[in-house]
C-alpha positions as CSV (number, residue, x, y, z in Angstrom):
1,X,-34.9,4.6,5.4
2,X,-35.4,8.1,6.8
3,X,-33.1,10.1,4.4
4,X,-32.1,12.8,7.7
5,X,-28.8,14.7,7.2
6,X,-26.0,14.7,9.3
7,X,-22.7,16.2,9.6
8,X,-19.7,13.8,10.0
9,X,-16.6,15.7,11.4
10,X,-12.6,14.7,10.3
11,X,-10.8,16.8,12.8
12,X,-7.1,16.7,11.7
13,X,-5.7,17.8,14.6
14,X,-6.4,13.7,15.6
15,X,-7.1,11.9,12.7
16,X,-4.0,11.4,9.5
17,X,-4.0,13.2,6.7
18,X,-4.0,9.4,4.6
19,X,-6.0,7.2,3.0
20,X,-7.1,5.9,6.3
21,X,-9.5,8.3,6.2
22,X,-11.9,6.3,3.8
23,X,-11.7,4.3,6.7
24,X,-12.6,6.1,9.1
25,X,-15.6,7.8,7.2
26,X,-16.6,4.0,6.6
27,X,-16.8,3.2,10.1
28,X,-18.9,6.5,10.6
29,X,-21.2,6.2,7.9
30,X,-22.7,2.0,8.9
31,X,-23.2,3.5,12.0
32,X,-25.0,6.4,11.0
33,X,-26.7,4.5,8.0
34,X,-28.2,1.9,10.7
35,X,-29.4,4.8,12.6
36,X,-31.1,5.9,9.6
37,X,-29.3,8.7,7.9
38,X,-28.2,8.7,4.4
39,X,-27.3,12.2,3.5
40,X,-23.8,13.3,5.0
41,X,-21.5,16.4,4.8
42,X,-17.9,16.3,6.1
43,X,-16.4,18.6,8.0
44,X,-13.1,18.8,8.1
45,X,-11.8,20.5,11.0
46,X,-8.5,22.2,9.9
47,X,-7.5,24.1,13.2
48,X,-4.2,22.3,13.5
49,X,-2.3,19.3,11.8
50,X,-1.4,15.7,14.1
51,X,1.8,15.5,15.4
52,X,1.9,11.6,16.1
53,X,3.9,9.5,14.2
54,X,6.7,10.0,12.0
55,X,5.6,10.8,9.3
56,X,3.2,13.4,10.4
57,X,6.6,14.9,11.6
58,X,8.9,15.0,8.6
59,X,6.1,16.4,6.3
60,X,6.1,20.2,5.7
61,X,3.1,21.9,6.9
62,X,2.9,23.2,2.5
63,X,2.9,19.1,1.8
64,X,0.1,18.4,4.6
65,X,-2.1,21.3,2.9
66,X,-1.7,19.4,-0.3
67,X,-2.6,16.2,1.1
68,X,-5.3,18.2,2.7
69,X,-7.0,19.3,-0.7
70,X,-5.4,16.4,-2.9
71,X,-5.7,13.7,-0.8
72,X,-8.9,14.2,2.3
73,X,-11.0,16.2,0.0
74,X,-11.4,13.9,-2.9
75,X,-11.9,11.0,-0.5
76,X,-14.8,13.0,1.3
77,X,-16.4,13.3,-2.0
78,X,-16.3,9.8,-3.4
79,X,-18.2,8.9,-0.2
80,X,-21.5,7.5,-1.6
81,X,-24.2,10.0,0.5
82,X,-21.9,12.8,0.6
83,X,-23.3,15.8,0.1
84,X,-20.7,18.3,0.5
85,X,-17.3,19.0,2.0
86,X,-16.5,22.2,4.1
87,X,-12.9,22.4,5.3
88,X,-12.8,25.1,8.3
89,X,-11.6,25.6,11.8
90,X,-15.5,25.6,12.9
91,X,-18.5,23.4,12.0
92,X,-21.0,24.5,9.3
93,X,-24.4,25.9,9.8
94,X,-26.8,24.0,7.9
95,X,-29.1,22.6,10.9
96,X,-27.7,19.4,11.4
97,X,-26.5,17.5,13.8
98,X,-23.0,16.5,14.1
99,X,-21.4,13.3,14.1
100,X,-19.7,12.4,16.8
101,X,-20.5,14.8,19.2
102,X,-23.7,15.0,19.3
103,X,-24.6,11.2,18.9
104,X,-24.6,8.3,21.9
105,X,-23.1,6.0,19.9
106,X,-20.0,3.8,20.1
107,X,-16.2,5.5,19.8
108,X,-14.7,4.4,16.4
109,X,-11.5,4.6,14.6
110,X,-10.3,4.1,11.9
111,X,-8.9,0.4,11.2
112,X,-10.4,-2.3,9.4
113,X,-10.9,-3.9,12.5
114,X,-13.7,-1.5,13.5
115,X,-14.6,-1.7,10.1
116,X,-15.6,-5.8,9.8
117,X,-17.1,-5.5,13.6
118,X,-19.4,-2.9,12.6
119,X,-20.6,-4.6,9.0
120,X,-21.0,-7.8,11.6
121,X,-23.4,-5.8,13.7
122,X,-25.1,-3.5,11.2
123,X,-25.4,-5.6,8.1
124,X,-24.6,-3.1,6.0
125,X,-21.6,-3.3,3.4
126,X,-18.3,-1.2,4.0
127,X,-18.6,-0.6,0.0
128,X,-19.6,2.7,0.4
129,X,-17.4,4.8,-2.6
130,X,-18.1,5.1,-5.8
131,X,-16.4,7.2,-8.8
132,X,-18.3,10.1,-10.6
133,X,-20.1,9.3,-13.5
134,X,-18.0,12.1,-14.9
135,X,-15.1,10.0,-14.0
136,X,-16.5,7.0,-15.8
137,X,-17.2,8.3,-18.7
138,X,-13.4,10.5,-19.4
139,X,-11.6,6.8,-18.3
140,X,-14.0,5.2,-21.3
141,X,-13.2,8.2,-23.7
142,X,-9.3,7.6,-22.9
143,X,-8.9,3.7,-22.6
144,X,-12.1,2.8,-24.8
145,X,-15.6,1.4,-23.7
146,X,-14.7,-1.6,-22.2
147,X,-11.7,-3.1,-20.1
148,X,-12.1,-6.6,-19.7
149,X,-8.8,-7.3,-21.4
150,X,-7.3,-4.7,-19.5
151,X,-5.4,-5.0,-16.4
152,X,-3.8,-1.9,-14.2
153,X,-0.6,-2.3,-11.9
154,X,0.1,0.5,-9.8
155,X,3.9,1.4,-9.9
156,X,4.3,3.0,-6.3
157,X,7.5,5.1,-6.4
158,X,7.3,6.9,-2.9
159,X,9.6,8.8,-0.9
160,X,7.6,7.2,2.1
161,X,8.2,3.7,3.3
162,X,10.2,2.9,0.2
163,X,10.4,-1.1,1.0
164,X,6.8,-1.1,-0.2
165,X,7.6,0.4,-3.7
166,X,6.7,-1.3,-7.0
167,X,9.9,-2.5,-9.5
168,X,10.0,-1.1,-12.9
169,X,11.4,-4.8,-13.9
170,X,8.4,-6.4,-12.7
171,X,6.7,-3.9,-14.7
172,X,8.3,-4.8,-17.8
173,X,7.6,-8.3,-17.2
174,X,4.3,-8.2,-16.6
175,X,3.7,-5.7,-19.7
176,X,5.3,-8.8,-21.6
177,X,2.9,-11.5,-20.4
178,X,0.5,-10.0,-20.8
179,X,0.8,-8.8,-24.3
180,X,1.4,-12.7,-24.9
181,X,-2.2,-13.4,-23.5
182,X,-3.7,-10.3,-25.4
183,X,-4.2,-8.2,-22.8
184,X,-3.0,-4.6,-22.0
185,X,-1.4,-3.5,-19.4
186,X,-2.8,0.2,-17.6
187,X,0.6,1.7,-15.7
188,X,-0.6,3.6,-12.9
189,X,2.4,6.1,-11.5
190,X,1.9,6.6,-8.0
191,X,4.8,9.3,-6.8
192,X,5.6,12.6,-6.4
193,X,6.0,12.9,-9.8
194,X,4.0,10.8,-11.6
195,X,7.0,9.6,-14.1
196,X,5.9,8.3,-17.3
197,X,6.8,5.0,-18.1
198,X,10.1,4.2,-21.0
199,X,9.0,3.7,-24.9
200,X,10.0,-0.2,-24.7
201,X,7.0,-0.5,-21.9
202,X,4.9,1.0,-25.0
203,X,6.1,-2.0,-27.6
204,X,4.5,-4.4,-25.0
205,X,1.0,-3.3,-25.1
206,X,1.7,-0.9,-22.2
207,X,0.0,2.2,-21.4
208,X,1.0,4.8,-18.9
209,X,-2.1,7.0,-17.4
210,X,-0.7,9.9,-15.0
211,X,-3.6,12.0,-16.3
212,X,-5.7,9.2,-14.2
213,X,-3.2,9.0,-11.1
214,X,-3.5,12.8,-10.3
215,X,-7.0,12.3,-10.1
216,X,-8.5,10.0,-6.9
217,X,-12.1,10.2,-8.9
218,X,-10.3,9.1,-12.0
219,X,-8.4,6.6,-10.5
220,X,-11.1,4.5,-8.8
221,X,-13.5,4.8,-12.0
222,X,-10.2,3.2,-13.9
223,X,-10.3,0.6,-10.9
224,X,-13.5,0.0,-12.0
225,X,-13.2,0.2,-15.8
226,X,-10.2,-2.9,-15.5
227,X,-11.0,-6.4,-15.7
228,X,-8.3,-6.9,-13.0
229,X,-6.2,-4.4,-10.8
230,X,-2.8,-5.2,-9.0
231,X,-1.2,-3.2,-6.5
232,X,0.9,-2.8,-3.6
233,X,0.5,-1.8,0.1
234,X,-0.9,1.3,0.0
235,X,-3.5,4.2,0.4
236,X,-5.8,4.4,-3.0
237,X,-5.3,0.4,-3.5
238,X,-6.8,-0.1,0.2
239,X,-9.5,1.9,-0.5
240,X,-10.1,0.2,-3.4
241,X,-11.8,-2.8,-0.7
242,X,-14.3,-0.6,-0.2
243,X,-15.5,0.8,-3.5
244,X,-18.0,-1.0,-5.5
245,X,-17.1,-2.9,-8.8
246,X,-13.5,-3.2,-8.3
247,X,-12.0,-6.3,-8.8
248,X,-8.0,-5.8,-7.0
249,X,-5.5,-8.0,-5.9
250,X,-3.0,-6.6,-3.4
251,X,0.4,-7.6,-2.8
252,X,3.5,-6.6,-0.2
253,X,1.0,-6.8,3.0
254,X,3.8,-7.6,5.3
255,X,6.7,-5.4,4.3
256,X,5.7,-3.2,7.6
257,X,4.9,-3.0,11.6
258,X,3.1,-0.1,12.0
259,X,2.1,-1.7,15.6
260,X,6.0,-2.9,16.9
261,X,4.2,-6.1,17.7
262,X,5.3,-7.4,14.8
263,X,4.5,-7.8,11.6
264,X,1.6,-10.6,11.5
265,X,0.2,-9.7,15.6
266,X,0.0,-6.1,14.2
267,X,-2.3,-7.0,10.7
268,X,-4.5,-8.9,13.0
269,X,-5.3,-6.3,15.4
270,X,-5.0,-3.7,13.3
271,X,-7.5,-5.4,10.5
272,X,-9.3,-7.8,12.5
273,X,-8.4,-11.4,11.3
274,X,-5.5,-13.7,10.8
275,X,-2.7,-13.6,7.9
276,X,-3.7,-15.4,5.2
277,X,-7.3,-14.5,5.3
278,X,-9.5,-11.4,3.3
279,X,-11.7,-8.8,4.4
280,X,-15.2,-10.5,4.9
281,X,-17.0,-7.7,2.8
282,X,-15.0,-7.9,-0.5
283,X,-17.1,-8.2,-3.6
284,X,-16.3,-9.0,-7.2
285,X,-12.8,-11.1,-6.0
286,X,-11.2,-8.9,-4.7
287,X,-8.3,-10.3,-2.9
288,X,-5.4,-9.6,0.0
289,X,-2.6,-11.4,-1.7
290,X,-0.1,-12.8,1.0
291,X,3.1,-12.7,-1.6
292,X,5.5,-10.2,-2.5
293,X,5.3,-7.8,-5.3
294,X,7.6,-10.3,-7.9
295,X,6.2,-11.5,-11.4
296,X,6.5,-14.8,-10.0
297,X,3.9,-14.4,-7.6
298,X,1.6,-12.1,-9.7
299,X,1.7,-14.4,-12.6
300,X,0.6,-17.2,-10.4
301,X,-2.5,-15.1,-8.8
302,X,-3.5,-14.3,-11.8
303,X,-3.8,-17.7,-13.1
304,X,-5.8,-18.6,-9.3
305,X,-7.8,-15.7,-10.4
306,X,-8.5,-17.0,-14.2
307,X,-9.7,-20.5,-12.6
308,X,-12.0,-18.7,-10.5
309,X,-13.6,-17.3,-12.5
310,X,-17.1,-18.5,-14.0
């Protein structure tokens, strides 16, 4: 492959300040890697903030700047290719082209509809994150070398679209179970402010991480680190679908219409295939679990996922 360098440009003034971004960037770089570049910096055109949706209006222009640095930023950088991020109002001189202006090549978004047509007509895996090395190695020093018997749940306790947040109690009982089968359980908090988790949650084998939750690196090298991740409907466990060596199983999928088509016609054409069905590209078993967040239905999934294995 002809290792050229381009410039791939996130202009917020159009594009959310959200995990879809990793999305987005995907869609960008198969088309750019099938045209023969591997090397990629990221603009991110700050100018203005979207004003779209709702959300976009009831955040403060000080929470969109942290989302800015806390949330684009780090995704930019776990990009496998990327070789810098400049955040600026105009596009950086380093003598390259950029992406999408200067190319002839089709308009894309950034839903994971886009995303499974162009892996169809590329051939080339949406798996393109990957944690630091750094990242790998502070998750080992904290948790130990090796998480096989380790299994994360991230407890989403947002402010935003609350019907998709995680129970304590399910928490507790999974923490239990698992103890039972001699595993641990990693508690991922995933607020605004990263709670810890209560000292009974400790008896049971649990362990609480918000050191790791502040940190998108950390977070997806702990992804990777687990034996088996569970989460709900949201950004970092999406964007777990598209980082190597993660092994997730997501849950609430169809607490939302984001579409007002409803619920399941709004998945499809928002992700490209039919309820009930996974992304094409997921690797080491990575599953869209149609079930709500309950120990019920994680308990049973996690059996299906103990038969299937080897």
């Amino acid at each position: 492959m002809n290792k050229k360098e381009v410039v791939v440009k996130y202009d917020l003034e159009h594009m959310p300040i959200t995990y879809d971004s990793a999305y987005y960037l995907t869609n960008s770089v198969l088309l750019l890697r099938d045209s023969g570049y591997s090397k990629f910096y990221i603009w991110v055109k700050n100018k203005q903030f979207r004003r779209r949706t709702k959300r976009d209006y009831d955040m403060s222009e000080a929470e969109k700047s942290w989302r800015l640095e806390n949330l684009i930023v780090p995704v930019c950088n776990r990009l496998i290719g990327c070789r810098g991020v400049f955040t600026s109002e105009y596009p950086p001189n380093i003598g390259a082209p950029t992406f999408p202006e200067q190319f002839n090549l089709p308009s894309i978004g950034y839903s994971a509809s886009v995303t499974g047509n162009l892996n169809k007509l590329t051939g080339i895996t949406p798996v393109q994150y990957d944690s630091s090395n750094w990242a790998k190695k502070k998750v080992r020093e904290r948790l130990g070398p090796d998480g096989i018997n380790s299994v994360s749940i991230t407890l989403r306790q947002s402010k935003y679209f609350s019907h998709r947040n995680t129970s304590s109690e399910v928490v507790a009982q999974l923490a239990e179970y698992l103890m039972e089968k001699g595993k641990q359980l990693i508690v991922v908090p995933d607020n605004e402010s990263n709670c810890d988790i209560p000292n009974d949650w400790r008896k049971k084998n649990a362990v609480s991480v918000p050191e790791i939750a502040n940190s998108l690196d950390l977070r997806l090298a702990l992804y990777q680190w687990c034996g088996l991740n569970i989460g709900p409907s949201n950004g970092p466990i999406a964007m777990s679908f598209l980082t190597k060596n993660v092994r997730m199983l997501q849950f609430d999928l169809l607490k939302s219409d984001h579409t007002g088509l409803g619920v399941e016609t709004g998945w499809e054409q928002t992700n490209g295939f039919p309820v009930g069905q996974n992304f094409p590209w997921a690797e080491n078993g990575s599953r869209l679990c149609w079930d709500d967040l309950n120990f019920q239905n994680i308990q049973r999934h996690i059996e299906l996922d103990e038969d299937s294995l080897p």
